[in-house]
N, C-alpha and C positions, 0 to 999 in steps of 0.2 A: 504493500500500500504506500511506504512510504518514497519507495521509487518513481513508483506511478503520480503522486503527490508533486515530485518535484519534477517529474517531463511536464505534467499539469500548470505549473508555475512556469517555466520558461515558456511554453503556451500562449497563456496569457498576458503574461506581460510583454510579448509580441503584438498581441492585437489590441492591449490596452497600456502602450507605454507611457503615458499620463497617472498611473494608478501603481507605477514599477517600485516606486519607494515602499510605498503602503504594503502592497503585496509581500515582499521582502521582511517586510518588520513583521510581520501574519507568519510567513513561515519560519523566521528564525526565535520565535517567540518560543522561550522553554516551556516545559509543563504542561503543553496542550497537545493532544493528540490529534492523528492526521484525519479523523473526522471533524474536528471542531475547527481548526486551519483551515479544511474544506469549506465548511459553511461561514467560516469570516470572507473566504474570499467572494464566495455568492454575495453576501451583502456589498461588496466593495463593486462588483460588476457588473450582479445580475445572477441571478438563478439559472436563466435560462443559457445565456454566455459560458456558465461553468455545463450545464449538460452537453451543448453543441462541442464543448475540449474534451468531456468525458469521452464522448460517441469517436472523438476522433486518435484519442491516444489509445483507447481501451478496445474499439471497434461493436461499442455495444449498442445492442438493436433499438431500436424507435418501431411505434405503430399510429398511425393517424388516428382520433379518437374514434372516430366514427367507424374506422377498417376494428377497431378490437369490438367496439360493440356486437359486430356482427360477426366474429371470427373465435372468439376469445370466452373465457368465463369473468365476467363483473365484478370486480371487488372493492370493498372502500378506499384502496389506495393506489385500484390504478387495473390493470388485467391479468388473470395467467392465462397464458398455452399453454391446454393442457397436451399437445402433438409433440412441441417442443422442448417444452418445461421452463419456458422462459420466464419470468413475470417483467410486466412493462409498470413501473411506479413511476406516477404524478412526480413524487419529491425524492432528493437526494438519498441516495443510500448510502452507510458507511460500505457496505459489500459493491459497489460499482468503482470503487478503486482496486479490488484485490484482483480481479482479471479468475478469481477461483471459481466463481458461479456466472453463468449470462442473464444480466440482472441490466433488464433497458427500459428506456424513456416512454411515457404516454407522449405524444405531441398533442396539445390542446391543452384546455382549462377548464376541465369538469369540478366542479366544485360538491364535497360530500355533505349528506343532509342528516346522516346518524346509523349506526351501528351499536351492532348488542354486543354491549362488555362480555368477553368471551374470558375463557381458562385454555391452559396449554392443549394444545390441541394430541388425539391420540392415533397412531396411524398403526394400521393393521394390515398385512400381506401387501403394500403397495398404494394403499391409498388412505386418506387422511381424513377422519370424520372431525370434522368442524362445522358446527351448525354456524350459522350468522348472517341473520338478516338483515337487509342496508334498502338507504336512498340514497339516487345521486341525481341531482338538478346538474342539468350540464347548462353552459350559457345560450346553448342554439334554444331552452327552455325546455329541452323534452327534462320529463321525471321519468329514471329508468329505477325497476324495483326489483329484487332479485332474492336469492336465498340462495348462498355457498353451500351447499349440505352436506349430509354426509356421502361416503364415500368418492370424493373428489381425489383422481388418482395425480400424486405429485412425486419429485424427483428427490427437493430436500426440504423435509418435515420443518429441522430448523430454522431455515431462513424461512421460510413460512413463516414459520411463529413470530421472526426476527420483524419481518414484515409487517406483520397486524397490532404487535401489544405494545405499540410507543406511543398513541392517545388514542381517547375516544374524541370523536367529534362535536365541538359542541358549533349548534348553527342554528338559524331561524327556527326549526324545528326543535329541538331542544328549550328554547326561549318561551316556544308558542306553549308549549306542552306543560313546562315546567309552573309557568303563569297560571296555567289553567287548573293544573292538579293542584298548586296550593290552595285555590279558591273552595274548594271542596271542606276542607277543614272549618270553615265557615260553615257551612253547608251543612256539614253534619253537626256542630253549635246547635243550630237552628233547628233541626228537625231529627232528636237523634233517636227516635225509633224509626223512622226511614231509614231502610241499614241497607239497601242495596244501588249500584250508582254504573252508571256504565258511560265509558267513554271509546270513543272512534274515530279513525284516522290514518292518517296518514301519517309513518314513522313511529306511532304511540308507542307501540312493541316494544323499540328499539329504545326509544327515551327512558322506558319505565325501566331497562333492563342496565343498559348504560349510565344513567343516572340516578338511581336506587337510594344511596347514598343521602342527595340532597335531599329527596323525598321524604326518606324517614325522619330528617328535621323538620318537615312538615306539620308529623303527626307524635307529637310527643309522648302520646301517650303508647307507642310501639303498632311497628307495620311490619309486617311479613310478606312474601308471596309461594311460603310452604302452607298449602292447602289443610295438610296436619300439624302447622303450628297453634301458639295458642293468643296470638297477639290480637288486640282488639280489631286491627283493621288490615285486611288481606287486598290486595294485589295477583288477580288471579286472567290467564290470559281465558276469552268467553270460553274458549277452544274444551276449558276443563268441563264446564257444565254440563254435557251432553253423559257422558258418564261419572260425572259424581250427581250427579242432582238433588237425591235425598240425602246426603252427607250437606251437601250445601243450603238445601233446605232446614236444615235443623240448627248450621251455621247461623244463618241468617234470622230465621221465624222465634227457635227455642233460646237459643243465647245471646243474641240481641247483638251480635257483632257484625261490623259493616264488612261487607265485600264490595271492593272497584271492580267490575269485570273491564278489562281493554281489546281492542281488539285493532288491528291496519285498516280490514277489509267485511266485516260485518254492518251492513246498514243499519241505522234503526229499525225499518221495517222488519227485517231477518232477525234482528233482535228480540222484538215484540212476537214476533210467531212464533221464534226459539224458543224461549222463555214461556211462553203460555204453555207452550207443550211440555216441557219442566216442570211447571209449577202451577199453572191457572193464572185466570184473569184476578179471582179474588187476593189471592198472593201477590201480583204487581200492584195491584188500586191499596194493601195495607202497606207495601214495604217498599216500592221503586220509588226513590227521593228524586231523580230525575236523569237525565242520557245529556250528553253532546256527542255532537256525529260531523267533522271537520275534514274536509281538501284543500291540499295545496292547489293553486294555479298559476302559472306563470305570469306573470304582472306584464302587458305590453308597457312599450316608453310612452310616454303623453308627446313627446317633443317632435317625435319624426312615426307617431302609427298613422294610418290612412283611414279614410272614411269609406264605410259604404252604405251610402242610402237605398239602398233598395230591401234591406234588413236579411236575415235570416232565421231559421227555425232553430230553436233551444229545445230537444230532444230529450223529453223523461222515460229512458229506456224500461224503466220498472213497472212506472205505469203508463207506459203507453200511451204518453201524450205528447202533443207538438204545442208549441207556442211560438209565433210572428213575434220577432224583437227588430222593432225598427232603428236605424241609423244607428249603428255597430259599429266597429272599428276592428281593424286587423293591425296586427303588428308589421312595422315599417323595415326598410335592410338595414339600421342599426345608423345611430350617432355619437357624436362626444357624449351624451347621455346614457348610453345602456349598450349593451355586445348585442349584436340582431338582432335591434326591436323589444329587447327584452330587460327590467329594471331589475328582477327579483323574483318573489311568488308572493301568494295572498291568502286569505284563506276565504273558504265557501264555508262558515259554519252552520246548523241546526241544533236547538240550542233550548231544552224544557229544565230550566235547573232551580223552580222552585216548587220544593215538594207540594204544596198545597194544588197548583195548578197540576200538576200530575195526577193525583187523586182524584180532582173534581174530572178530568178531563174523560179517565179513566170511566168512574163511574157513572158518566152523561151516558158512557157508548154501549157501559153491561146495561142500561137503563133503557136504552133505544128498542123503537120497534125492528130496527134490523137486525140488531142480537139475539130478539124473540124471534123473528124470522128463520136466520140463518146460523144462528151460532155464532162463534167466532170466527173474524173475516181481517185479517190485516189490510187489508185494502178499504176494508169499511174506517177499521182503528182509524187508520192511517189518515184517511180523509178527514175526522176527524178533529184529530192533532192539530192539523193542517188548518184547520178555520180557526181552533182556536187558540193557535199562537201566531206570534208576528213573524217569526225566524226560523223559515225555514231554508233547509237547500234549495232549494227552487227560485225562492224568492231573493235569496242572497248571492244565488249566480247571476240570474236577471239584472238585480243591481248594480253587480260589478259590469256586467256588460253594457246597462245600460250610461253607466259612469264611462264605459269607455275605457278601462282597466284592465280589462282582458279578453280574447278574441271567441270569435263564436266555438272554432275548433277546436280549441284547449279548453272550456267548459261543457260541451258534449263530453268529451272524454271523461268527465268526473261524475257522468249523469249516467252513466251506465251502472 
């Protein structure tokens, strides 16, 4: 490394003879190792300056981001080939100086949106079971969502691991989540035999799992997410409920303990038919304190998006319905403002989070001649809901598009 360290510096200071003194006092600096020398000299020239002299002292491989999307397996910090066994990382490695593994560049600037704090990963006959579920918001605005799972066949376990456990990400998703689950503590204050609360989302998983820790500052009085622990407030992903249900129900009903259910990809509606079939209507109308059900979207720029008045249809894939949203806006080819049209993301929330409105809402519908009719109908529920609150998905995508915030095409995709 340290050879390679210093062809790297006569490199550089070739193509940045303006920075040769600086560089020089970086490398002759005692005490620091030939990674940390590394990333003073990124700062001195540029991140990307030091990858372009990696690639060319070392001969190590680059993939366009968009060629690994489609070639590659997705990871928080960049791709493997699994044909190859290459991995291409976003950010510098101390192993991209050793020349011992071929450890090369992402070209692009995908930017990560959270991943679940993981443990050493275990590898068996040739391949490496490491669960770990991510988002990544790239700048072109796609949200690409994935799950590394297990048996993922790899070359070396260790730089894997070397790879993944140097941070968790924290990012607008982490922020949005975080904000949101402490408000709950409030929440349960207020209504605390409501003991059941369910949240949705996009990234939730990965926030509740990677950032657990802060969480439990939350809830002073002790949080868990072991189903068999005995802490007043659980963290359980919905996923559990289908086969615990009466262990959960007696959680819940007989020892008056709250459970959060979370979930990435569970609607509300799926929620509510889940759930009834678990436990009944009369069991949510005593004990569901209330749900939020939240999507990213990619935020278009205000500065350079385009108009189109002739409107288009906002697509409710669930239910089956279309709605004319007139004089829309698409996202523009990108300015000093934003990368392609794009500022960021936003969120599309849905959003019942005071226990008493849940109850009554609840009880209007077991109360209705359609429930004497038909039973129970989540489309009837649904409907509902729907009149009687102000915030929902539908109405909060609408918004953003009618604000001009975000483009017709990128709010279908969250309607489905």
């Amino acid at each position: 490394m340290e050879q390679n360290l210093s062809t790297l510096l006569r490199l550089i200071t070739n193509l940045h003879p303006q920075h040769e003194d600086e560089l020089n006092m970086i490398y002759d600096k005692r005490g620091e190792d030939a990674y940390s020398k590394l990333m003073a000299f990124s700062r001195v020239v540029g991140a990307e300056n030091i990858k372009h002299a990696i690639c060319a002292i070392t001969d190590a491989p680059y993939i366009e981001f968009q060629d690994g999307v489609d070639t590659c397996v997705a990871m928080p910090s960049g791709f493997y080939d699994d044909k190859s066994g290459i991995y291409y990382l976003n950010q510098i490695h101390p192993q991209h100086l050793t020349g011992i593994d071929r450890i090369g560049f992402v070209v692009g600037k995908p930017v990560h949106v959270g991943c679940r704090q993981i443990t050493s990963p275990a590898e068996s006959n040739g391949y490496l079971d490491y669960p770990l579920d991510f988002g990544v918001f790239v700048e072109s605005g796609v949200i690409l969502k994935g799950t590394l799972g297990s048996k993922l066949p790899v070359k070396n376990a260790t730089l894997f691991d070397s790879v993944y456990h140097n941070a968790t990400y924290h990012t607008p998703y982490s922020n949005y989540w975080l904000k949101e689950i402490s408000r709950i503590q409030s929440r349960i204050g207020e209504a605390n035999s409501r003991t059941l609360h369910f949240l949705s989302g996009d990234a939730i998983s990965s926030i509740v799992e990677s950032e657990f820790s802060k969480i439990k500052s939350f809830f002073p009085g002790g949080v868990s997410t072991d189903i068999n622990g005995e802490d007043s407030i659980l963290f359980l992903p919905f996923s559990t409920a289908k086969d615990n249900a009466k262990q959960l129900y007696n959680i819940i009903a007989l020892e008056g303990r709250h459970v959060i259910f979370y979930s990435d990809t569970v609607s509300a509606p799926r929620f509510f038919d889940e759930a009834n079939r678990y436990w009944g209507l009369d069991f949510l109308v005593e004990y569901l304190s209330g749900y939020q059900f939240s999507r990213a979207i990619p935020e278009i720029c205000e500065k350079c998006r385009l108009s189109d008045h002739s409107g288009s249809m906002l697509n409710d894939a669930m239910f089956n319905k279309s709605e004319l949203i007139q004089n829309t806006f698409t996202r523009g080819d990108g300015c000093e403002h934003c990368k392609n049209g794009y500022t960021g993301i936003i969120w599309a929330s849905e959003k019942v989070l005071k226990p008493g409105d849940m109850s009554k809402t609840l009880l209007e519908y077991k109360s209705s001649a359609d429930f004497d009719d038909e039973g129970f109908s989540v489309h009837k529920l649904y409907d509902k809901i729907n009149s009687a609150q102000g915030q929902t998905q539908a109405r909060s995508v609408k918004a953003l598009l009618e604000q001009g915030r975000v483009q017709m095409s990128d709010a279908n995709k969250i309607m489905l």
